[in-house]
N, C-alpha and C positions, 0 to 999 in steps of 0.2 A: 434538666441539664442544659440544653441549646431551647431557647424559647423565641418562637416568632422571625427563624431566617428565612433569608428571601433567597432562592436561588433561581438562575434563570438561564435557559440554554444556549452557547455560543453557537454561530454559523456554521461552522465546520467540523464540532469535534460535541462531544456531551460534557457535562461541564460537573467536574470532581471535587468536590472539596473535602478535607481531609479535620475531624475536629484533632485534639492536642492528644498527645499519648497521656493516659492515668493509669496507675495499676491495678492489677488482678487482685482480688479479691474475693475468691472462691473459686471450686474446680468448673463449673459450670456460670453463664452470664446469659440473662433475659434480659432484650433488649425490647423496648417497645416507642414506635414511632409516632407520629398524629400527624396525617395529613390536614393542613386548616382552609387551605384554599388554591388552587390554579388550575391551569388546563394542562399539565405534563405528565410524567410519572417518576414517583421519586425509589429511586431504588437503594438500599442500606446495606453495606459492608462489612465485616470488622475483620481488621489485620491487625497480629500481636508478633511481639519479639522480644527476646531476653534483653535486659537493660544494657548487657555490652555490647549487643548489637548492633550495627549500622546500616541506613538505608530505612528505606519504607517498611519492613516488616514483610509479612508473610500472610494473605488472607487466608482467611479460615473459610474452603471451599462447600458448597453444597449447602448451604443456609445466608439466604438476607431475607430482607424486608425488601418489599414492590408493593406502592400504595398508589393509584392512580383518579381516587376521589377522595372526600371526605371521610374521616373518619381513621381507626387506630388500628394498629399491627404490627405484632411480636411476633418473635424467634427466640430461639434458644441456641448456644455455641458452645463447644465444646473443643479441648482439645486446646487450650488457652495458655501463654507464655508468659511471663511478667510484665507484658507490658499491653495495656490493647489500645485501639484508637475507632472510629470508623469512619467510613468512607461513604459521601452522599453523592448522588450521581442524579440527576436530572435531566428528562425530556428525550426523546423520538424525534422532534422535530427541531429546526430553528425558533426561538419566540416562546417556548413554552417552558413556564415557571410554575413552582411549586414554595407556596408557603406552609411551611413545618415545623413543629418540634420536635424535640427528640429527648423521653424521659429519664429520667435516673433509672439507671442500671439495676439490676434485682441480681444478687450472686449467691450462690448456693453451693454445698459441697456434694461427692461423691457420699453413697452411703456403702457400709462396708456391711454384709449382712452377717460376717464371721464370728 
């Protein structure tokens, strides 16, 4: 889905970047990330909102992704509106950057066992 961005930490604040809003596509979304290279830690969001919605949306609290070397890491989210997007957040420090991908989404339904 996002392949090979480069994100890198401002002076004063952690540095957020926000991919586009796409829609929902099942009652549940596994999201899995690929740390590929830096010295930071990259930590993954997702906030959703109904399409007539205005504003940033709504995170969906208590589940991201926090990847701080090499290597891949999923979550699972729940509780999902028509719309989701996520949020990439990088580095502790001034100077520290994280090169990432971030996979196509995996979306699954509730099962009803009735």
């Amino acid at each position: 889905m996002f392949q090979a961005q480069l994100l890198i930490r401002e002076q004063s604040a952690d540095t957020k970047v926000y991919s586009p809003w796409f829609p929902r596509e099942g009652d549940f979304l596994r999201g899995t990330a690929e740390f590929v290279a830096g010295n930071g830690v990259l930590t993954v969001k997702v906030f959703t909102k109904n399409n007539e919605d205005t504003g940033n949306g709504t995170e969906i609290a208590g589940t991201s992704i926090s990847l701080s070397s090499a290597g891949r890491g999923d979550a699972e989210w729940t509780t999902i509106k028509e719309m989701v997007r996520y949020e990439f957040t990088v580095g502790d420090a001034a100077g520290e950057w994280v090169l990432f991908r971030m996979l196509s989404p995996t979306w699954f339904d509730a099962v009803d066992a009735s």
